[in-house]
VEXLOVO-72684 format. One record per atom (N, C-alpha, C, O): x, y, z; residue in one letter; residue number from 1. Coordinates in steps of 0.001 Angstrom, whole numbers, plus 500000, padded with zeros to 6 digits. Layout:
> xx yy zz aa i
> X Y Z a NUM
...
This chain:
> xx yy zz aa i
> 762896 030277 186894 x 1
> 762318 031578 187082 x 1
> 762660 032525 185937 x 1
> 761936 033502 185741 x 1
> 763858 032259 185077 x 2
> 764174 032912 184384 x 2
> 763205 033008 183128 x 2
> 762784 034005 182542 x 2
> 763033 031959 182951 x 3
> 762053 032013 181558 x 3
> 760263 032151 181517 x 3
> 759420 031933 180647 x 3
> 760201 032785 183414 x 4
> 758447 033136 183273 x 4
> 758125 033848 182665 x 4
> 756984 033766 182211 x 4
> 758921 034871 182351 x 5
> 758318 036363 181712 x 5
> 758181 035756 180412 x 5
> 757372 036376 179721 x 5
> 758615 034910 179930 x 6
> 758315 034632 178423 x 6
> 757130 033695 178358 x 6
> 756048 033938 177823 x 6
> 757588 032301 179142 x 7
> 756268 031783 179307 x 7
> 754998 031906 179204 x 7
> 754149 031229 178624 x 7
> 754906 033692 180393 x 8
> 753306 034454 180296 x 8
> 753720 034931 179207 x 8
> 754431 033957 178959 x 8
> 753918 035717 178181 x 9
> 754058 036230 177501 x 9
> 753475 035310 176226 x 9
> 752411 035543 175654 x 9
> 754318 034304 175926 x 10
> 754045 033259 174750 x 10
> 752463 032606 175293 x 10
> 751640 032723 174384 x 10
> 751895 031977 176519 x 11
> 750793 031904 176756 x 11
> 749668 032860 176075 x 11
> 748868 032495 175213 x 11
> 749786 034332 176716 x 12
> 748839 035791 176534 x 12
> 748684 034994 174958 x 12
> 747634 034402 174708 x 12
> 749727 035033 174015 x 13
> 749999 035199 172382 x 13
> 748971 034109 172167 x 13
> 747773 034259 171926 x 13
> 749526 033200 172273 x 14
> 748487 031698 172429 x 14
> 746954 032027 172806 x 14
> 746154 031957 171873 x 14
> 746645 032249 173608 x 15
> 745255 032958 174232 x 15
> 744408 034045 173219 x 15
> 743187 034189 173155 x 15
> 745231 034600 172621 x 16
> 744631 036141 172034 x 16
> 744280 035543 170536 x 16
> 743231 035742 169922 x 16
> 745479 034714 170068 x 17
> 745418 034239 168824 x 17
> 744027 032929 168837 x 17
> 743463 032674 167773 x 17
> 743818 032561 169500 x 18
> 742985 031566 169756 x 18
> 741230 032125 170052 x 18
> 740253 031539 169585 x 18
> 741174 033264 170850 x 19
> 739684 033881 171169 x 19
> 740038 034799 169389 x 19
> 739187 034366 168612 x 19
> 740863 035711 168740 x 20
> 740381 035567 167324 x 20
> 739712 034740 166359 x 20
> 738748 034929 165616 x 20
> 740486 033773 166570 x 21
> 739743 032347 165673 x 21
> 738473 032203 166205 x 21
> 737641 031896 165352 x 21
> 737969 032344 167537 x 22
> 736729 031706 168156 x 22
> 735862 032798 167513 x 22
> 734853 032467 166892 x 22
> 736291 034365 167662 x 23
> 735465 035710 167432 x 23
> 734474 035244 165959 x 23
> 733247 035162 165913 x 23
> 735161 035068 165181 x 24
> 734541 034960 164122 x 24
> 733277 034060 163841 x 24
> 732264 034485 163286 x 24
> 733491 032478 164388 x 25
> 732032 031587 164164 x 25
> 731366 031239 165451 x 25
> 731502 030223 166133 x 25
> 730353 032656 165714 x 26
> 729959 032831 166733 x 26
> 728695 032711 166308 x 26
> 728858 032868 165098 x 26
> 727165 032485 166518 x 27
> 725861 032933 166594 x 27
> 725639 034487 167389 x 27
> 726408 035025 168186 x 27
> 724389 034961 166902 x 28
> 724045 036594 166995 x 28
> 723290 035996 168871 x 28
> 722684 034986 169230 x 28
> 723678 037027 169469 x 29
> 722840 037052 171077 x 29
> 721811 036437 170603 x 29
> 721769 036420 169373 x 29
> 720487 035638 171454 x 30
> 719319 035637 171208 x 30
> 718120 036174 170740 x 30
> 717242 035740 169993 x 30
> 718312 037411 171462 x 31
> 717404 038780 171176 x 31
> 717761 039523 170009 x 31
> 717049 040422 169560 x 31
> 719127 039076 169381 x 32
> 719146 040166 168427 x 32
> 718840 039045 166862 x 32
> 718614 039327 165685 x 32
> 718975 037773 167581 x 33
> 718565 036762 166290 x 33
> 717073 036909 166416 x 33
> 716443 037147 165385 x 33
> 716517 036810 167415 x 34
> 715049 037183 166808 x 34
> 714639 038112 166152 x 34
> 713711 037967 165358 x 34
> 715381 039515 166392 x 35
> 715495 040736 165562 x 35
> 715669 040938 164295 x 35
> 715013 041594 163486 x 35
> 716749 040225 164178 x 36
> 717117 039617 162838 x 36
> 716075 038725 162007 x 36
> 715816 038961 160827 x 36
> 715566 037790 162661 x 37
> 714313 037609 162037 x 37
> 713034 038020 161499 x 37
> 712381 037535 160574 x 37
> 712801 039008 162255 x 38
> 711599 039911 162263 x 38
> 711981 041005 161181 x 38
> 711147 041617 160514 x 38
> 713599 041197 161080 x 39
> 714128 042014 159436 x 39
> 713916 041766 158625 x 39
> 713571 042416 157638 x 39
> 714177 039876 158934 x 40
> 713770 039446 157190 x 40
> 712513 039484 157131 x 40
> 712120 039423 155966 x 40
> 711764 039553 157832 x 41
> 710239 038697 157181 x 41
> 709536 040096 157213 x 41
> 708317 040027 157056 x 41
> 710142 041567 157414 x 42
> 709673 042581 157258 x 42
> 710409 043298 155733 x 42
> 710106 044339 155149 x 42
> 711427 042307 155423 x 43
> 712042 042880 153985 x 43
> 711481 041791 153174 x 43
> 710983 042013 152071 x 43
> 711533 040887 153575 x 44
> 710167 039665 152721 x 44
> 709426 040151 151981 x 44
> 709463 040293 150759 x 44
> 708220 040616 153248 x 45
> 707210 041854 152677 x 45
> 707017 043001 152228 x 45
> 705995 043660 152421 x 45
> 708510 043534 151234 x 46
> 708030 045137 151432 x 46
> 708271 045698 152131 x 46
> 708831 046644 151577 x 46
> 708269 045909 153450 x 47
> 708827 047280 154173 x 47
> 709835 047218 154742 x 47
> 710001 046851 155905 x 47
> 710953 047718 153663 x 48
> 712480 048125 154222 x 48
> 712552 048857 155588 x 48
> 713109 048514 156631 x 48
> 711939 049797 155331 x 49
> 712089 051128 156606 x 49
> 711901 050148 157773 x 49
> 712819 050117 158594 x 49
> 710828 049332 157968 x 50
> 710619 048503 159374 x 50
> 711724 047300 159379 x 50
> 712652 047249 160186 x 50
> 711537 046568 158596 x 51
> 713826 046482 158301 x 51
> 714315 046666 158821 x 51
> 714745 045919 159700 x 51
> 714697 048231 158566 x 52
> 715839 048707 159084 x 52
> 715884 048691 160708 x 52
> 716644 048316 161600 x 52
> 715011 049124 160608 x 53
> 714465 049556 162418 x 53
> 714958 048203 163560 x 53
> 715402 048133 164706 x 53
> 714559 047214 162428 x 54
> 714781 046158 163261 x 54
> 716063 045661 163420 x 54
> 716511 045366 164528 x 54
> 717087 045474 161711 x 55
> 718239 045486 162347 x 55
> 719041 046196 162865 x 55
> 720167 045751 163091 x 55
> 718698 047510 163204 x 56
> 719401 048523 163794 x 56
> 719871 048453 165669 x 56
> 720853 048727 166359 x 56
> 718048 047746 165922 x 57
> 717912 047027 167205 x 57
> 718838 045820 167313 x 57
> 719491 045588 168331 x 57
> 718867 044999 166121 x 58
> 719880 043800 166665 x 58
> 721041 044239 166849 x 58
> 721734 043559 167605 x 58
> 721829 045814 166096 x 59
> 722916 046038 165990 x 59
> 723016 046471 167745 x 59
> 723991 046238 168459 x 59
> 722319 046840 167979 x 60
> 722489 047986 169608 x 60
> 722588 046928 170346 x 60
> 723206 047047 171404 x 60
> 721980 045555 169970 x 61
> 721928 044574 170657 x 61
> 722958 043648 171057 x 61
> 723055 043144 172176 x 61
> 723912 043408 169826 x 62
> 725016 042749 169507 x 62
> 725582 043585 168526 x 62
> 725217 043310 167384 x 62
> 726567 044765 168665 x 63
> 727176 045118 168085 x 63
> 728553 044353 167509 x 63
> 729043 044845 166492 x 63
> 729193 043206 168082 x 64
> 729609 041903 167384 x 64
> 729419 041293 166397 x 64
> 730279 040605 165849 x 64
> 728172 041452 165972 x 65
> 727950 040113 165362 x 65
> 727904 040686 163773 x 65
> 727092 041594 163596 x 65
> 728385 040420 163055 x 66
> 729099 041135 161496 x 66
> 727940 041231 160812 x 66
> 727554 042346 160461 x 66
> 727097 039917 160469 x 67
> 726441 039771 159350 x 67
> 725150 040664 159614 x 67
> 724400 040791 158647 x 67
> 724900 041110 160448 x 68
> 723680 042145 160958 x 68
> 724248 043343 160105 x 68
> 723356 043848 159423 x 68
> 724969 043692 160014 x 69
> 725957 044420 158855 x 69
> 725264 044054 157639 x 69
> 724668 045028 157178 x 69
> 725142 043109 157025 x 70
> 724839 042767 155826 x 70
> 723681 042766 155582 x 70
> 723368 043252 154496 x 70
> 722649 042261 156420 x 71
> 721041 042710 156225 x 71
> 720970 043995 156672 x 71
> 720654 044460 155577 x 71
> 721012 045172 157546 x 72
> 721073 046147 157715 x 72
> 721653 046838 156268 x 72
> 721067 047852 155889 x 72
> 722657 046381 155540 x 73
> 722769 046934 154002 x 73
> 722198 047082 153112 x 73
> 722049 048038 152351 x 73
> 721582 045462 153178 x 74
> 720444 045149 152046 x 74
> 719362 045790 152094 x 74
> 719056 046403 151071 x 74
> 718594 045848 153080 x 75
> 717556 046750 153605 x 75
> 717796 048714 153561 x 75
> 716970 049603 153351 x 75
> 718885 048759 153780 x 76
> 719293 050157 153353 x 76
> 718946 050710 151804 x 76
> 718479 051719 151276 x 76
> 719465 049429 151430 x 77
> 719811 049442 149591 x 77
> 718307 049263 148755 x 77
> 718144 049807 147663 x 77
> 717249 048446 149397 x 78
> 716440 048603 149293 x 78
> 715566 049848 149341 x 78
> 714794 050149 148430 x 78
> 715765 050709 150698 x 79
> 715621 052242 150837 x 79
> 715417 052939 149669 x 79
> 714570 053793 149406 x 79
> 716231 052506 149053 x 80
> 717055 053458 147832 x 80
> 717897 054272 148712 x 80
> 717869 055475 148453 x 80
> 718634 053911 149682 x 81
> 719992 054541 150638 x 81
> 721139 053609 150952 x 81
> 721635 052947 151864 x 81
> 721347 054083 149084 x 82
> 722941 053495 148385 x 82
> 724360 053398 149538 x 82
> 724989 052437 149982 x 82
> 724486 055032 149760 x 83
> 725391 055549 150250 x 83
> 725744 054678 151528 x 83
> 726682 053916 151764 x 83
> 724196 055238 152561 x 84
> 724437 054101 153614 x 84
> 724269 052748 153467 x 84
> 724346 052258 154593 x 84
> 724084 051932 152673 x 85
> 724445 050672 151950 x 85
> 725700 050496 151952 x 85
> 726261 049581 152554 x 85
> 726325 051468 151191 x 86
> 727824 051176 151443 x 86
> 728849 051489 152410 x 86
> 729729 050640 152550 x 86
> 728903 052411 153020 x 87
> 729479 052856 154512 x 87
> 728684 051095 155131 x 87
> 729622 050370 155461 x 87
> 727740 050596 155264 x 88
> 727848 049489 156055 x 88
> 728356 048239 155759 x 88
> 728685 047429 156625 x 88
> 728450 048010 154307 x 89
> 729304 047008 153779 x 89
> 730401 047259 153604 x 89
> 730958 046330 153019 x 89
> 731296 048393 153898 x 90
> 732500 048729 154436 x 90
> 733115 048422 155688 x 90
> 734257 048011 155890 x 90
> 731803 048788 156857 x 91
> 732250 048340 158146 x 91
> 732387 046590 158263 x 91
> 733366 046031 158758 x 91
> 731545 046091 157865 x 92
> 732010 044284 157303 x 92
> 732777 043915 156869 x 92
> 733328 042940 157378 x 92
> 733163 044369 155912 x 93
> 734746 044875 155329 x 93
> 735845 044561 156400 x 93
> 736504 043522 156447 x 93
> 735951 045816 157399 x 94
> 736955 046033 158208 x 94
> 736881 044854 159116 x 94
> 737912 044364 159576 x 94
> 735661 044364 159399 x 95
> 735697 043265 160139 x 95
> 736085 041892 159565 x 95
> 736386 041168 160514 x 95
> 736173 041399 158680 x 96
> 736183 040372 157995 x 96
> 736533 040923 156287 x 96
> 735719 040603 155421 x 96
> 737467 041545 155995 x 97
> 738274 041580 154891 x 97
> 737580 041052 153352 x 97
> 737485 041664 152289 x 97
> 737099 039484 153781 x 98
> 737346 038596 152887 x 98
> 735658 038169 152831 x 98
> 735289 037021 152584 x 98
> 735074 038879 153002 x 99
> 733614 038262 153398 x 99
> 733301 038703 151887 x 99
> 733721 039820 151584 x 99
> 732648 038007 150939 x 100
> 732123 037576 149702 x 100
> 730996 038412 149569 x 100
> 730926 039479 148959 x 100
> 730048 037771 150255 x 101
> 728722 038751 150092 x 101
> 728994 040465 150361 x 101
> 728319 041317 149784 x 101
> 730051 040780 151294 x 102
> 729618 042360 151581 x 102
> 730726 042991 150373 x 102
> 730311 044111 150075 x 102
> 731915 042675 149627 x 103
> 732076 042965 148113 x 103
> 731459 042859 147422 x 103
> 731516 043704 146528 x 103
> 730135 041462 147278 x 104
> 729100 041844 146130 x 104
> 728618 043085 146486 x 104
> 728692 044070 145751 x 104
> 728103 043075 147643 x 105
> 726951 043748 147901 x 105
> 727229 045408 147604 x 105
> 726446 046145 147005 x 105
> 728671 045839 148234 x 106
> 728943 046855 147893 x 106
> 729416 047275 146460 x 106
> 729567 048404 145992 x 106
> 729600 046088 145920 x 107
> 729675 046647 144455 x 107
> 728525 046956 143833 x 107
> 728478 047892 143035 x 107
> 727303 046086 144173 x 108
> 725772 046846 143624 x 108
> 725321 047559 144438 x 108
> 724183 047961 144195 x 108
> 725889 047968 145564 x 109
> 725478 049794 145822 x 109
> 725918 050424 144926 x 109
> 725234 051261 144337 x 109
> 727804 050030 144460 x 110
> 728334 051104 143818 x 110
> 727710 051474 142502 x 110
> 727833 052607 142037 x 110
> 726889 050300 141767 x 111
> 726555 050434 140757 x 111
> 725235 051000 140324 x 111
> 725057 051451 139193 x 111
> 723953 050949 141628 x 112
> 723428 051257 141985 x 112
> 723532 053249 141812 x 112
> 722732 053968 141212 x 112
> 724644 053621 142482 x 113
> 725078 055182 142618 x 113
> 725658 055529 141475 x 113
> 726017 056698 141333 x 113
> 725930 054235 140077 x 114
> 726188 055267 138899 x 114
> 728010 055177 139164 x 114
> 728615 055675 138214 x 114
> 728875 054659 140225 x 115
> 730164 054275 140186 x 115
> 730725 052946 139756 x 115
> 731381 052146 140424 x 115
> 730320 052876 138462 x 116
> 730702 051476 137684 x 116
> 731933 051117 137655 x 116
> 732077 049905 137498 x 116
> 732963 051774 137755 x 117
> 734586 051186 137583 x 117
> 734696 051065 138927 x 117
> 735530 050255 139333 x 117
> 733958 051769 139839 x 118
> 734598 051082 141539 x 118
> 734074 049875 141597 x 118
> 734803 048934 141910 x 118
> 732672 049665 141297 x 119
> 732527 047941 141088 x 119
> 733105 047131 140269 x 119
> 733228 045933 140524 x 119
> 733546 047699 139151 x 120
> 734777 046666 138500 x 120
> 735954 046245 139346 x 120
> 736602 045232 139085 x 120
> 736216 047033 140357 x 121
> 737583 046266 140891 x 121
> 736347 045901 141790 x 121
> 735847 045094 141006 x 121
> 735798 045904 142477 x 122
> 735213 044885 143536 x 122
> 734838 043394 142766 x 122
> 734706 042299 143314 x 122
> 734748 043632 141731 x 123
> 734261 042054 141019 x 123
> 735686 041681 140232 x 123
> 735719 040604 139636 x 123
> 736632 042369 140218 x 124
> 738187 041830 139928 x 124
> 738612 041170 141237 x 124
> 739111 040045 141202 x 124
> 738422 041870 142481 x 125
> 738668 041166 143841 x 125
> 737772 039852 143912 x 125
> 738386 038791 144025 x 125
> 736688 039823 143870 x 126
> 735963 038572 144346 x 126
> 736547 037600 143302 x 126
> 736792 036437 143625 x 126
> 736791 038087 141969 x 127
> 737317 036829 140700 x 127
> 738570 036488 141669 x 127
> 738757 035274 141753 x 127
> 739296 037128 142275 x 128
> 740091 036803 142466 x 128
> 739964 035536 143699 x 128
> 740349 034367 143671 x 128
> 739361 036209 144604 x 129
> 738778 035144 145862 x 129
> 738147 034137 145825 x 129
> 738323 033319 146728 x 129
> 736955 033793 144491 x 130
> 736973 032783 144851 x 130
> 736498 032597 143241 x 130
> 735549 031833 143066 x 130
> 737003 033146 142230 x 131
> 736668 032605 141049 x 131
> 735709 033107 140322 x 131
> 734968 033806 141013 x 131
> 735344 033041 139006 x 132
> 733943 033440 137813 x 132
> 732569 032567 138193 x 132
> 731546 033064 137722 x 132
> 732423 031602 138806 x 133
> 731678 030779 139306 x 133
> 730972 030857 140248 x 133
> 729874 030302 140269 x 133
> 731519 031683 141410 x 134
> 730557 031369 143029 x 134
> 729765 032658 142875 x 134
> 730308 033687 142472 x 134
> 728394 032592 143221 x 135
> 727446 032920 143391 x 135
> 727760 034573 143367 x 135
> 727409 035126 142325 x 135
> 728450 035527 144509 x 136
> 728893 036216 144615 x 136
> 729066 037445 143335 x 136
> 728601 038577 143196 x 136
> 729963 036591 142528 x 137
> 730822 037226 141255 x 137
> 729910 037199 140394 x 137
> 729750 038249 139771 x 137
> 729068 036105 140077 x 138
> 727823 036502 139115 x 138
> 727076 037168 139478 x 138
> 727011 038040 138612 x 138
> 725863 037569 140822 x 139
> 725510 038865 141170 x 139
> 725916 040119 140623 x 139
> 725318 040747 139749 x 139
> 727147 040492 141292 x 140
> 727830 041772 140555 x 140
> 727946 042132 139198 x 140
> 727737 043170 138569 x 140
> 728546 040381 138759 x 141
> 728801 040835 137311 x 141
> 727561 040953 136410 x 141
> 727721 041344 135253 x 141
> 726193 040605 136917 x 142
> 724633 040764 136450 x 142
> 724559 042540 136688 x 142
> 724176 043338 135832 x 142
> 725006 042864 138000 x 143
> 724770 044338 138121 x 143
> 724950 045403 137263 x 143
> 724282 046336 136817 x 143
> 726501 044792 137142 x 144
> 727306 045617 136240 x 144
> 727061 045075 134640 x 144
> 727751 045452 133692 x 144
> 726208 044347 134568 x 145
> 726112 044371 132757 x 145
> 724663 045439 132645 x 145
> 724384 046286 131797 x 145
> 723875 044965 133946 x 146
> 722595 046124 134070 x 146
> 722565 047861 133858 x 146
> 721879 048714 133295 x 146
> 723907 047744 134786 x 147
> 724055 049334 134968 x 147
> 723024 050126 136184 x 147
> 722023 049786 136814 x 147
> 723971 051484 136102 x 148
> 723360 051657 137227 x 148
> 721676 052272 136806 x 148
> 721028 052145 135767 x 148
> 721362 052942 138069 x 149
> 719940 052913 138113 x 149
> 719397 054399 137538 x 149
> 719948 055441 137894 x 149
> 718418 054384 136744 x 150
> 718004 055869 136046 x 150
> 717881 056575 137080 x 150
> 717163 056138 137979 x 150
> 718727 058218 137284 x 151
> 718599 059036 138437 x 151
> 717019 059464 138649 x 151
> 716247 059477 137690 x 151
> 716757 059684 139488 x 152
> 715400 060416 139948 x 152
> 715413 061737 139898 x 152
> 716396 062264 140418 x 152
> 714341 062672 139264 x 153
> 714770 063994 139151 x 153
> 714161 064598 140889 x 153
> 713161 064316 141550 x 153
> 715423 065588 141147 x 154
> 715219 066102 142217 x 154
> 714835 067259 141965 x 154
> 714700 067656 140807 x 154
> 714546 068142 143233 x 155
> 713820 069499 143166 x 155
> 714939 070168 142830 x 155
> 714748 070892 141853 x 155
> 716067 070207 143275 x 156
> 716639 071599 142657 x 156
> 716952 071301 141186 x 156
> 717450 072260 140598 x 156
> 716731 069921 140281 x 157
> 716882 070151 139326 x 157
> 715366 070818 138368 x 157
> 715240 070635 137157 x 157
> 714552 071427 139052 x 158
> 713219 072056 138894 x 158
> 713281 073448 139224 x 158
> 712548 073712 140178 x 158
> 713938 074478 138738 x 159
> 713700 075599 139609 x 159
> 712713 076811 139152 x 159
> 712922 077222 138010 x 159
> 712039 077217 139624 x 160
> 710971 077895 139352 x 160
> 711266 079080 138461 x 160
> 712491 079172 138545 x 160
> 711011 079662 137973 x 161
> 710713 080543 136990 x 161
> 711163 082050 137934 x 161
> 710329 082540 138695 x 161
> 712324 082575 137797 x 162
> 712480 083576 138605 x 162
> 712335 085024 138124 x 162
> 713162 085900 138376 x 162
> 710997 085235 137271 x 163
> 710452 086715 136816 x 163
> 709927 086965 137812 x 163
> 709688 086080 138633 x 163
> 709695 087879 137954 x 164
> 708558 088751 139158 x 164
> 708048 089387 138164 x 164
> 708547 089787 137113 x 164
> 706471 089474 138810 x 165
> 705345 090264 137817 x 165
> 704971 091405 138976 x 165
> 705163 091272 140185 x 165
> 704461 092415 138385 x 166
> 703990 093710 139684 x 166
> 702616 094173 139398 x 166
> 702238 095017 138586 x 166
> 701935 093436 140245 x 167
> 700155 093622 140524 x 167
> 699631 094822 140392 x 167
> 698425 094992 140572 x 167
């Protein structure tokens, strides 16, 4: 009797450490893999915005499932909506640390937004993870020899002519 409390205890540990390992190589719900499908073959064609829409639905659907994270990015990034590109390849990030594609990916947002030395350490990290070779590290490092993207002129950099004339 003396040694139940540890028993349950070392069990729980055993148990918790074990549904982690399982968390990770899971398939997306049903409904949200069809969702997911209907993302790609709507970013296939051209329309990000319906994309998005769709993986946004798989996300509400299976908020679990990571890599909905990663097309929901791409499709962002496509947008031309860098920013939220990267806030979502961040949250992939937190979920999976070590995930390859969402460091590329957020390094060509970063580069994308004109923050070229933050993608240099994201492509110093991936050299590090898995080498100059895997797929990943050449992406980025294509990004970053590209550079980022010519800004778009916005309206307030247009401002109207502020004389007044009197009729």
């Amino acid at each position: 009797m003396r040694f139940a409390p540890a028993a349950a205890a070392l069990s729980l540990v055993f148990a918790v450490t074990a549904s982690i390992g399982q968390a990770q190589d899971r398939d997306a719900h049903p409904r949200a893999a069809m969702l997911i499908a209907e993302g790609k073959a709507a970013l296939d064609a051209g329309q990000p915005q319906r994309a998005i829409d769709s993986f946004e639905a798989a996300l509400a659907v299976d908020p679990a499932y990571t890599p909905v994270f990663l097309y929901l990015a791409e499709a962002s990034r496509r947008e031309g909506l860098q920013g939220k590109a990267i806030r979502l390849y961040r949250e992939a990030l937190a979920r999976e640390p070590e995930n390859l594609a969402a460091i590329s990916g957020e390094g060509e947002a970063l580069v994308e937004k004109g923050a070229v030395e933050k993608a240099r350490g994201n492509l110093s990290r991936l050299e590090t993870l898995c080498g100059t070779s895997c797929t990943e590290t050449r992406q980025l490092a294509a990004a970053i020899a590209r550079g980022p993207q010519p800004q778009v002129l916005r309206a307030e950099a247009v401002m109207p002519d502020t004389e007044i004339s009197q009729n």
